[in-house]
C-alpha positions in Angstrom: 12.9 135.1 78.4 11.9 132.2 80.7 12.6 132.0 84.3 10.7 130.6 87.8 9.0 132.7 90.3 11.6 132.4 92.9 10.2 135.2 95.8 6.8 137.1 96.3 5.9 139.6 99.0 2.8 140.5 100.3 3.2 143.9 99.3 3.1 143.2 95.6 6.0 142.1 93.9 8.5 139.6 94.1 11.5 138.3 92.3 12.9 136.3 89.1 15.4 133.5 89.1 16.5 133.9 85.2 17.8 131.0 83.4 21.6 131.1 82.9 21.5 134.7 84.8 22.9 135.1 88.6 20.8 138.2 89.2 17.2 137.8 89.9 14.4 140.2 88.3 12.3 142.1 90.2 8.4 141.9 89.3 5.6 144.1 90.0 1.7 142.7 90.4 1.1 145.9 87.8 3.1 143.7 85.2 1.4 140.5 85.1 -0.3 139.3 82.0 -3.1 136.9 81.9 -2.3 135.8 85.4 -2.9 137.3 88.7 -0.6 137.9 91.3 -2.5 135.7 93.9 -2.1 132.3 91.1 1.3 133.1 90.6 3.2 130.4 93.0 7.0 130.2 94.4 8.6 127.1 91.5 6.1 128.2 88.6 7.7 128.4 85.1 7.1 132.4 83.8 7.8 134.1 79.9 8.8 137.5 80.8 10.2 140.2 78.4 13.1 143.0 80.2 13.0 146.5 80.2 15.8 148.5 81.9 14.3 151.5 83.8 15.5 154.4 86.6 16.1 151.5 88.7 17.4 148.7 86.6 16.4 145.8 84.8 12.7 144.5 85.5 10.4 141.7 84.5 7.8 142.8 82.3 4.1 141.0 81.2 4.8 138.2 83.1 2.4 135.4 82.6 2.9 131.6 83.2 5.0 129.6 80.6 2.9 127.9 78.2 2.5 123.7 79.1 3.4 121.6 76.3 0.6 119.5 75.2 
């Protein structure tokens, strides 16, 4: 799935704004792939896959959407 980084905390995690979803996805620093939490930026384009948990849906190996060349 795609979606932009639309909130991050200084604690660790932030949220999701999903394309064509009203509910944003919560992200953890623990799932970030090739990125770390400190380059990811408020506005930046992210691939993320979803897995439902205890506590709902969450963004998974999050890592920053590929640039066309």
């Amino acid at each position: 799935m795609t979606g932009t980084i639309k909130t991050k905390t200084d604690r660790g995690f932030g949220f999701i704004s999903r394309d064509g979803e009203t509910k944003d996805l919560f992200f953890h620093s623990n799932d970030l792939k090739d990125v770390t939490f400190e380059e990811l930026q408020v506005g930046a384009a992210v691939t993320f896959d979803v897995e439902v948990g205890d506590k709902g849906p969450s963004a998974k190996n999050v890592q920053l959407e590929a640039k066309a060349v």
